[in-house]
C-alpha positions as CSV (number, residue, x, y, z in Angstrom):
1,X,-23.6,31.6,9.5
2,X,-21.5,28.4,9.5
3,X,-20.7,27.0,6.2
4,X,-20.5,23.3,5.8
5,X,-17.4,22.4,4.0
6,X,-16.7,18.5,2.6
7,X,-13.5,16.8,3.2
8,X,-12.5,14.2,0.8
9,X,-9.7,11.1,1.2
10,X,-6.8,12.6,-0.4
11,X,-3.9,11.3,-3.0
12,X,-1.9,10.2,-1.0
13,X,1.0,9.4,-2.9
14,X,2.7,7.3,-4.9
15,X,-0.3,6.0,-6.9
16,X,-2.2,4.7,-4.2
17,X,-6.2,4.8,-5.0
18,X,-7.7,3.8,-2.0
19,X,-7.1,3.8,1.1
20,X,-8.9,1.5,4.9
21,X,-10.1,3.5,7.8
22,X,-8.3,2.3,10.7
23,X,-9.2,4.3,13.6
24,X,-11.4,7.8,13.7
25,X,-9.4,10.3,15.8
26,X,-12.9,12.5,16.0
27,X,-16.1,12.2,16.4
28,X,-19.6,14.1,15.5
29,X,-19.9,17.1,17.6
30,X,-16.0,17.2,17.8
31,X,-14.5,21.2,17.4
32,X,-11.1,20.4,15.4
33,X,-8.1,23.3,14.3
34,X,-6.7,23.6,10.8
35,X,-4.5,20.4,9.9
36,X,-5.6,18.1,13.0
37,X,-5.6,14.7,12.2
38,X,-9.0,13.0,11.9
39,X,-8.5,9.8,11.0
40,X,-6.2,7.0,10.8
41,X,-5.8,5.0,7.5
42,X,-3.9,1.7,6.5
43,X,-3.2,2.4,2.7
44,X,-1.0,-0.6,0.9
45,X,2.3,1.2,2.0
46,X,1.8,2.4,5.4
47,X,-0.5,3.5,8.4
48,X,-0.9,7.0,8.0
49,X,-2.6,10.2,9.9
50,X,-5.0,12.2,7.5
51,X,-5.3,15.8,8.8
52,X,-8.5,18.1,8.3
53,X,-7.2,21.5,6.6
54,X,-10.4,22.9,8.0
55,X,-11.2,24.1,11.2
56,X,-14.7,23.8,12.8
57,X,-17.3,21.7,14.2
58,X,-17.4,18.2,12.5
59,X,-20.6,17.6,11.6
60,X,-20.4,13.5,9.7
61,X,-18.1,11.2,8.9
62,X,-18.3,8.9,6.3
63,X,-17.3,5.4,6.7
64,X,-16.8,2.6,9.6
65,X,-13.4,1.5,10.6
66,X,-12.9,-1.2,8.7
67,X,-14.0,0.2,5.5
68,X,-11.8,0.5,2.2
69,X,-12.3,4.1,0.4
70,X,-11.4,5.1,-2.7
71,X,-9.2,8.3,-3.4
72,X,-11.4,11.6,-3.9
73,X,-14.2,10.0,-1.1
74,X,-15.7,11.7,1.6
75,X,-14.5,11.6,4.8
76,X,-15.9,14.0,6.8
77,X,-18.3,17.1,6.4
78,X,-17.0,20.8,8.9
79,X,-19.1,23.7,9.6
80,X,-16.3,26.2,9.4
81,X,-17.1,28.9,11.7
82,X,-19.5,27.1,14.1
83,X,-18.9,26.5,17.7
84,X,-21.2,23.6,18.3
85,X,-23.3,21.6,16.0
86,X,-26.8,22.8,14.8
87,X,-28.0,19.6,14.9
88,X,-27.1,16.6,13.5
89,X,-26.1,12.9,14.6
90,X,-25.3,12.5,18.0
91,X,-21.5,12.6,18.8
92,X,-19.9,9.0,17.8
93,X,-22.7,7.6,15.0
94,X,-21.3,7.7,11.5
95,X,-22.7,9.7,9.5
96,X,-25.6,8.0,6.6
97,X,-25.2,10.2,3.5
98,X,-28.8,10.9,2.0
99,X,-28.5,11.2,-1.9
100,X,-31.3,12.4,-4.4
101,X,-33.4,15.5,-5.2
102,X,-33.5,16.7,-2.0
103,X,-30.0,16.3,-1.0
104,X,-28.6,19.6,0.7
105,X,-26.0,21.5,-1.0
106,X,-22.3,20.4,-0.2
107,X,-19.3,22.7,-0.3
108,X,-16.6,21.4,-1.9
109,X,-12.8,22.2,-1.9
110,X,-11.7,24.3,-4.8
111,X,-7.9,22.9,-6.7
112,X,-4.8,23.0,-4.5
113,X,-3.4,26.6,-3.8
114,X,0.1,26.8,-4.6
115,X,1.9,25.3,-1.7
116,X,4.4,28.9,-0.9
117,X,1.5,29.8,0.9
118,X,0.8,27.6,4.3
119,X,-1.2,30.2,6.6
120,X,-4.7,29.1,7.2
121,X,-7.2,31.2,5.0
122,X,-9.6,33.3,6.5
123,X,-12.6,30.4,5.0
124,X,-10.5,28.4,7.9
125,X,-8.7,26.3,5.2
126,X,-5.3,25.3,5.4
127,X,-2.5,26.0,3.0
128,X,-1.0,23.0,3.7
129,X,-1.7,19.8,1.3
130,X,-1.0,15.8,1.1
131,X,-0.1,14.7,-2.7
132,X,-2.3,15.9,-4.8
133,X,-4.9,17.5,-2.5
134,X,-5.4,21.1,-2.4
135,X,-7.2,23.1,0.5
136,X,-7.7,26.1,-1.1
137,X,-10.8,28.4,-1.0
138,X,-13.7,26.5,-1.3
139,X,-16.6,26.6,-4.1
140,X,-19.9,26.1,-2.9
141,X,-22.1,23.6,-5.9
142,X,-24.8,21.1,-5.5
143,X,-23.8,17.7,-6.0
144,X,-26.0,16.2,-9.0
145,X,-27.1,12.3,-8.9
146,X,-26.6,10.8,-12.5
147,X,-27.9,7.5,-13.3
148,X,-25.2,4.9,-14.2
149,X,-25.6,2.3,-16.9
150,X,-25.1,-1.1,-17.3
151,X,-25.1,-2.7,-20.1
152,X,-28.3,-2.2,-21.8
153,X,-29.9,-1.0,-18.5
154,X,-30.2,1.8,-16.5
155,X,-29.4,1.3,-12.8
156,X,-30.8,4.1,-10.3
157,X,-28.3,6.1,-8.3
158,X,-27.9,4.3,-4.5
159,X,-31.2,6.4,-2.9
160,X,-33.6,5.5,-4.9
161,X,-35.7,2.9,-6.5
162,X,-36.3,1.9,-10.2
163,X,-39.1,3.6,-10.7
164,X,-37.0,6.7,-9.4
165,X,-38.5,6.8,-5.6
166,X,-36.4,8.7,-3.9
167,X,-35.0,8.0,-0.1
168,X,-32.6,7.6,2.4
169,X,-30.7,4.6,1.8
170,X,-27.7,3.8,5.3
171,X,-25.0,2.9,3.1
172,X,-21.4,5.1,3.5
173,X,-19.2,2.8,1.9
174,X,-18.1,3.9,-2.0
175,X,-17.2,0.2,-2.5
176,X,-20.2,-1.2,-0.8
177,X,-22.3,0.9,-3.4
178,X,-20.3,-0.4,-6.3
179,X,-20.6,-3.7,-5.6
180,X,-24.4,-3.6,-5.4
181,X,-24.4,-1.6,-8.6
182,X,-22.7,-4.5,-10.3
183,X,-24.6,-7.0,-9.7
184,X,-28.4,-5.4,-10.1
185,X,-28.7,-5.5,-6.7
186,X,-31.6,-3.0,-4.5
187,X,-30.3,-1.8,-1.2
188,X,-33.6,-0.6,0.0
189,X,-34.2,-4.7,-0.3
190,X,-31.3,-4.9,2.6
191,X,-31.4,-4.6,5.9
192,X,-27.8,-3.6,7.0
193,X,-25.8,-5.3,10.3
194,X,-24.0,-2.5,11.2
195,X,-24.3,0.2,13.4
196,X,-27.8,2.0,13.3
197,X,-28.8,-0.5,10.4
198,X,-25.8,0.6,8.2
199,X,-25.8,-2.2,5.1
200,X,-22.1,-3.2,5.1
201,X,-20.2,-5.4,2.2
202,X,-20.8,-8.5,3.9
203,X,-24.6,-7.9,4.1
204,X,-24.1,-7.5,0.3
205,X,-22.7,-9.8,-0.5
206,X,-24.9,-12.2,1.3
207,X,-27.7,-10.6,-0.7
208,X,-25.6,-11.6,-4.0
209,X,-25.2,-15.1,-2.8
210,X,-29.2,-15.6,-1.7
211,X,-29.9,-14.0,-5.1
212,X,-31.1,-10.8,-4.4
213,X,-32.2,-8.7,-7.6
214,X,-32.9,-5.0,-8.0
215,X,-36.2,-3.8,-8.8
216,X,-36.7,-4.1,-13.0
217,X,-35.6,-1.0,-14.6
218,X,-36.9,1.0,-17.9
219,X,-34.6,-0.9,-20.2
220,X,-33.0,2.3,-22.3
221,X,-32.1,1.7,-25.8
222,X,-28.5,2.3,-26.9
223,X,-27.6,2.4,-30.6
224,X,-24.7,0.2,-31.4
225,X,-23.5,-0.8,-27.4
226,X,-20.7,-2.9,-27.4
227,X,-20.5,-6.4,-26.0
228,X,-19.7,-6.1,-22.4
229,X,-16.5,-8.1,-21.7
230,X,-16.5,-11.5,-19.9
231,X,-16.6,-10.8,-16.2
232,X,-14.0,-12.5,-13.6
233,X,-15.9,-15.3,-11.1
234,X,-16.9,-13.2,-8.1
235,X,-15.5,-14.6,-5.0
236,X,-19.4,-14.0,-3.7
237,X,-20.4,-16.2,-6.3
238,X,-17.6,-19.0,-5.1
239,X,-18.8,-22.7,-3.3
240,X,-20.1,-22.9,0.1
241,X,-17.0,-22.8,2.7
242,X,-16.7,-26.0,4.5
243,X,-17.2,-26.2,8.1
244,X,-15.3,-24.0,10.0
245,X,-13.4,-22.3,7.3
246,X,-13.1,-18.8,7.4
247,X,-12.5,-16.2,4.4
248,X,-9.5,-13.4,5.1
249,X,-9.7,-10.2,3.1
250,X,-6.4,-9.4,0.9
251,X,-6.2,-6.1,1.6
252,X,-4.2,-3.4,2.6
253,X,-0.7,-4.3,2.6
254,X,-1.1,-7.9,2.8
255,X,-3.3,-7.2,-0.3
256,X,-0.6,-5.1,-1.9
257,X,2.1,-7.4,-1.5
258,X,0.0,-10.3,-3.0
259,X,-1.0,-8.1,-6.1
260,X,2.8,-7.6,-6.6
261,X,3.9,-11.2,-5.9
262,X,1.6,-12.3,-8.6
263,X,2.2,-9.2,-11.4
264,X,5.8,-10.1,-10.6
265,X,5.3,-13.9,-11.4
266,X,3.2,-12.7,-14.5
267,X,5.7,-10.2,-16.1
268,X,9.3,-11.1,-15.1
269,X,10.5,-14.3,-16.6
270,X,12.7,-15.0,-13.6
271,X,15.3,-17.7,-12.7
272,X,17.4,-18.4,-9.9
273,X,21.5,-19.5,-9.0
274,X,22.6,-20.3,-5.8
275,X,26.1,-20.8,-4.2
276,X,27.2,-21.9,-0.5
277,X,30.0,-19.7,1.0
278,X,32.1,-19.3,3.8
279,X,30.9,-16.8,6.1
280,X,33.5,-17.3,8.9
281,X,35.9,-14.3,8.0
282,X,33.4,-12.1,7.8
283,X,32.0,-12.5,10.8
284,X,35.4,-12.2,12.0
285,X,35.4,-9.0,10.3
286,X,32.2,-8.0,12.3
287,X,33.6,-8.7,15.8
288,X,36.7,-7.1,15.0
289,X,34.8,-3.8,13.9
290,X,32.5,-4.1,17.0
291,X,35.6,-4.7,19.0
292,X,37.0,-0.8,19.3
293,X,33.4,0.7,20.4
294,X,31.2,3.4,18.5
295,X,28.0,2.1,16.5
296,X,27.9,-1.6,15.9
297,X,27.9,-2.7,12.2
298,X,25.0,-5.0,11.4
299,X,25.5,-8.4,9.5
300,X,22.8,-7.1,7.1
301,X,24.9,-4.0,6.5
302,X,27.8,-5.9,5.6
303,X,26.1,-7.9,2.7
304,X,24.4,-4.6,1.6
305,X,28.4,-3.3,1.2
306,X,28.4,-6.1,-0.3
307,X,25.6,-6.0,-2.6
308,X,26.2,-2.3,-3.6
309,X,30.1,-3.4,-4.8
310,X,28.9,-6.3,-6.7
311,X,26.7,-4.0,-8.5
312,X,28.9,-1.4,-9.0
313,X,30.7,-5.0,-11.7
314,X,27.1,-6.1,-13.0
315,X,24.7,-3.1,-13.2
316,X,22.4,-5.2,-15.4
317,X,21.2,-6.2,-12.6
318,X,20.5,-2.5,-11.0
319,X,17.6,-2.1,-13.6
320,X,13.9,-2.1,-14.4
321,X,12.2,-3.1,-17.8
322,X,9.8,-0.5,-19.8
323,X,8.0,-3.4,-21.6
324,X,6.0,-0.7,-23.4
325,X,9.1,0.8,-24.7
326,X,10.8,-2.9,-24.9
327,X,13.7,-1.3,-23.4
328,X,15.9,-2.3,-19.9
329,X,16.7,0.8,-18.3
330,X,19.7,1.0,-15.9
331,X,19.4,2.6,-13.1
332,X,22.2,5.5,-11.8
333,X,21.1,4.6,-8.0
334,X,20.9,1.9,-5.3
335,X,18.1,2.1,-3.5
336,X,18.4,-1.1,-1.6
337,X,15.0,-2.4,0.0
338,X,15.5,-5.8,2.5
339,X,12.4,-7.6,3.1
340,X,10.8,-7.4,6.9
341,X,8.5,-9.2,8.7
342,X,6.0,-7.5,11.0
343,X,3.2,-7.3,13.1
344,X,1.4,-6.1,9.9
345,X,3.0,-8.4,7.5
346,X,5.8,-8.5,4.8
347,X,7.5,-5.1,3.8
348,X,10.2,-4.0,1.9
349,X,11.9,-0.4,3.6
350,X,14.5,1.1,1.0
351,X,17.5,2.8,2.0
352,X,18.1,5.0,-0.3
353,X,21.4,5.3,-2.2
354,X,23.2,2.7,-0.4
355,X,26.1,2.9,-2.4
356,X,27.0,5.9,-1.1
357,X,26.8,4.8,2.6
358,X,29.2,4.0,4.6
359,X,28.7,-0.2,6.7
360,X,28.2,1.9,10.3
361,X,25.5,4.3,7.6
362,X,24.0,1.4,6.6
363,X,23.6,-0.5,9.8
364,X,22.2,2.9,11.5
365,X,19.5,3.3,8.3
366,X,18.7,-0.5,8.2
367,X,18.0,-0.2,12.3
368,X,15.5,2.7,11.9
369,X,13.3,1.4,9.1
370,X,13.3,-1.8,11.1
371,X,12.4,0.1,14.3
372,X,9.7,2.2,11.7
373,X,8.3,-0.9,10.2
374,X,7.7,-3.0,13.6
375,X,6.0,0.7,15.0
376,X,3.9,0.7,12.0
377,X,5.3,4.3,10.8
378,X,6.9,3.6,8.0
379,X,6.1,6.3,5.6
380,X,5.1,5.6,1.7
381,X,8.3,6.6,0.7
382,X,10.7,4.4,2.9
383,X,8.3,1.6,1.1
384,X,8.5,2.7,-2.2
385,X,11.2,3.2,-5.3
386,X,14.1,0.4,-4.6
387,X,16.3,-0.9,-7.1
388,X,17.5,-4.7,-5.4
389,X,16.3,-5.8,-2.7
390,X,18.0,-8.0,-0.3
391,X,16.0,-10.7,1.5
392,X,17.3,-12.3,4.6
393,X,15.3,-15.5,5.4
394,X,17.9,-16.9,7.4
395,X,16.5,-15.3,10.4
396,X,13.5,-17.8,10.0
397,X,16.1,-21.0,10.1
398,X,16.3,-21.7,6.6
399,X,19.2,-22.8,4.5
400,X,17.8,-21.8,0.9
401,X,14.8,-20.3,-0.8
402,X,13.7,-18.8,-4.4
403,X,12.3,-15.5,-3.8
404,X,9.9,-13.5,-5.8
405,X,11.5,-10.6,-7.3
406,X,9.9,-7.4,-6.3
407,X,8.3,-5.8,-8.8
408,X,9.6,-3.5,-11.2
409,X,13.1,-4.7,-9.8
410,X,15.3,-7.2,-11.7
411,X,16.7,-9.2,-9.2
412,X,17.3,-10.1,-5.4
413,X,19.6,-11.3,-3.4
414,X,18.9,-14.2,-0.6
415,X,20.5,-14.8,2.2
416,X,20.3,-18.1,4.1
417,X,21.2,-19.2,7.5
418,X,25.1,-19.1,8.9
419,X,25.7,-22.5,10.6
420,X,29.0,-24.3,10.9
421,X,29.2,-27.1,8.5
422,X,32.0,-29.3,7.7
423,X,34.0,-27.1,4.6
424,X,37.6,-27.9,3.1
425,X,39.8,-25.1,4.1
426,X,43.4,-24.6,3.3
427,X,43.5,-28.1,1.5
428,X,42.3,-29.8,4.8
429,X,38.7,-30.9,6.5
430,X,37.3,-28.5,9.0
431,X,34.1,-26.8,10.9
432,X,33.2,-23.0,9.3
433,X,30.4,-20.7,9.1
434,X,28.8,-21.5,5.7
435,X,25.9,-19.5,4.9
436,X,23.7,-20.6,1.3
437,X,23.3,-17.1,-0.9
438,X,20.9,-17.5,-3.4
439,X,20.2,-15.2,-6.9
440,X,16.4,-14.5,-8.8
441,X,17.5,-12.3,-11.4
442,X,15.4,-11.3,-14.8
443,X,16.6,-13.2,-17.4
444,X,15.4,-10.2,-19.8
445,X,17.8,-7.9,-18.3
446,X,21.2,-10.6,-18.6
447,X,22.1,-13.8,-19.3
448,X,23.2,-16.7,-16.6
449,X,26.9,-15.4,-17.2
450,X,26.2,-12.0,-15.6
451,X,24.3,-13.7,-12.8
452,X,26.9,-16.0,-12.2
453,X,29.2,-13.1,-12.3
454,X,27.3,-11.0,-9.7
455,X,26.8,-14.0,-7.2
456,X,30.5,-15.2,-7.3
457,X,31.2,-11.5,-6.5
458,X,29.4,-11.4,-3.5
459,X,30.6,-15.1,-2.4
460,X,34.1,-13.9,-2.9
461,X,33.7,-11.0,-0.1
462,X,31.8,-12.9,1.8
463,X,34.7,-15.7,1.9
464,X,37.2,-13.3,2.2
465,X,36.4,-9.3,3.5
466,X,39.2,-7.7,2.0
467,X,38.4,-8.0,-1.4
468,X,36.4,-5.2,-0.6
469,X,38.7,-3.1,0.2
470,X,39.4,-2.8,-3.7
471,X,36.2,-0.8,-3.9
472,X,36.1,1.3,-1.4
């Protein structure tokens, strides 16, 4: 007999909590092997596969693409040890969950095996894991439906009504349920959009914004409940658009890099010193490295050499602040991130320990996570722990700009455009590359004299090359 075994979104590293389905790779009906990929998700570092560590028939999925779910979700349900569906949906409908009394049992994966042990079980389960997800032998136990409160109110699990009713309600979405709960609102008032009648979040929050209400509830006394704190507007709750506007959700990692722009303007008392410099040596430098064959050494690579010497004089700047601690702590590492643009919006690769690497190192590593980041593979670790960032907006045609430090960072470096420019050299008038670099540092971590320091640093090598060579 085939046993039906749940598998939920797992942690997928680096405190990510939710996570958008992209693309299914399966359908209903689909027979997959231990630790195929299912599903494709966009999480606020990076596109990734999710593999299945079960193998079997695939019986539901849970969730449209397009649909944000929360770590520790379902995603999809297996018979392990089927070899064609009993019955169920046809292949390619998503899969409406059915909560309340008469819900079916569902099997549920038991804590993470330790991870010396990567041969699939005999349950069909995988030894293999994602962060914090284990697939070891499963526990079978009924999911129980608790009532959630609300103030002073009792709200009915999504399934039923009020007066405890219970039925099938075509909702999948964790979020879209939430939402619902949070503002009183009935789903078995909504008629859903989607696919087979599924209610999506914009059918709710239509609701919300026509006024909507959920069916009155038993109100259930509670001895000494606390205020409830004031709630944020809800953008459902916002002005008619005018005519023609549209809304765009912040999410994913357009939506991560806007929750850290703003934390970062919130937190990080910032300020910024700038400096123009003559870039024409060291793009004589460049050609002449380029000149004898082998890998070509990158302009960007050169300022990161750059970077990592200048930090090596002012490691203030290398540095994060614990503000619960009230404490700057210096960091041993570089792990340089540079800011790129793509297809999928801003991100911020980091090579890691760049001091340690070599210009033709640097130029190779800067060309992959490029290459990775246009591709959409970057991984959540090339995305994640930097110490400086560098941020090349000359490529856009700009002279200047005061970046955003990114968060927990203390500064960044900015790099303008190179254009020739009329520049006193050697006591006399003439054309040169001159490129604008500009510092954002955290004042918390240093004063303007150790910014200064750092920037006139980097202007010097940039002017003139071999002062690196006293570093090296």
């Amino acid at each position: 007999m085939a046993q039906v075994l749940e598998f939920k979104l797992p942690d997928l590293g680096e405190g990510l909590t939710e996570a958008e389905i992209v693309h299914w790779l399966v359908s209903v009906g689909d027979v997959v092997a231990v630790d195929q990929p299912v599903v494709e998700v966009e999480t606020a570092k990076a596109m990734v596969e999710v593999p299945c560590p079960y193998g079997g028939v695939v019986t539901a999925r849970y969730g449209e693409e397009g649909t944000e779910l929360p770590v520790g979700a379902p995603l999809l349900t297996v018979a392990v040890g089927a070899s064609a569906p009993a019955d169920g949906p046809e292949p390619d409908s998503a899969a409406t969950p059915t909560p309340g009394p008469a819900a079916a049992p569902v099997a549920e994966p038991a804590p993470s095996s330790p991870p010396s042990a990567p041969a699939p079980s005999r349950d069909g389960a995988s030894g293999n894991v994602l962060v914090g997800y284990g697939t070891g032998a499963p526990v079978a136990r009924r999911r129980r439906v608790r009532p959630q409160r609300n103030g002073d109110r009792t709200v009915p699990p999504a399934g039923t009504t009020a007066n405890g009713t219970a039925g099938p309600v075509p909702v999948v979405s964790p979020l879209v349920r939430r939402l619902a709960r949070e503002h009183d609102l009935d789903l078995r008032a909504l008629t859903g959009t989607g696919r087979d009648g599924l209610i999506l979040r914009c059918d709710v929050e239509r609701a919300i914004r026509d006024g909507v209400t959920a069916s009155p509830a038993v109100p259930v006394p509670i001895a000494h409940a606390p205020a409830a704190p004031p709630q944020a507007p809800d953008r459902a709750q916002a002005s008619p658009l005018p005519s023609g506007a549209t809304r765009v959700p912040l999410r994913g990692v357009r939506g991560a890099v806007a929750d850290k722009l703003v934390r970062s303007r919130h937190e990080i008392p910032d300020a910024t010193c700038w400096v123009d410099a003559d870039a024409t040596e060291l793009l004589a430098a460049r050609t002449a490295m380029n000149a004898g064959g082998g890998p070509k050494v990158s302009l960007i690579a050169l300022f990161a050499r750059i970077c990592t010497a200048a930090l090596a004089r002012h490691p203030e700047l290398n540095s994060t602040v614990d503000t619960a601690a009230r404490e700057v702590v210096r960091l041993p590492a570089v792990h340089l991130g540079f800011a790129a643009q793509t297809d999928r919006g801003l991100v911020v690769p980091v090579v890691r320990d760049a001091h340690t690497r070599s210009a033709e190192s640097l130029s190779a590593e800067f060309a992959r996570l490029t290459e990775a980041g246009r591709a959409g593979t970057l991984t959540p670790k090339d995305l994640s722990g930097g110490t400086f960032t560098l941020n090349n907006y000359g490529v856009f045609g700009v002279d200047g700009s005061t970046p955003i430090i990114n968060h927990p960072e203390a500064a960044m470096l900015g790099i303008g455009r190179i254009v020739p420019k009329p520049w006193v050299h050697q006591g006399e008038l003439a054309v040169r590359q001159v490129v604008q670099l500009s510092l954002t540092f955290d004042h918390r971590v240093c004063d303007g004299g150790t910014a200064g320091g750092f920037l006139r640093h980097v202007a010097d090598c940039v002017e003139q090359p071999a002062v690196l060579l006293r570093t090296l």
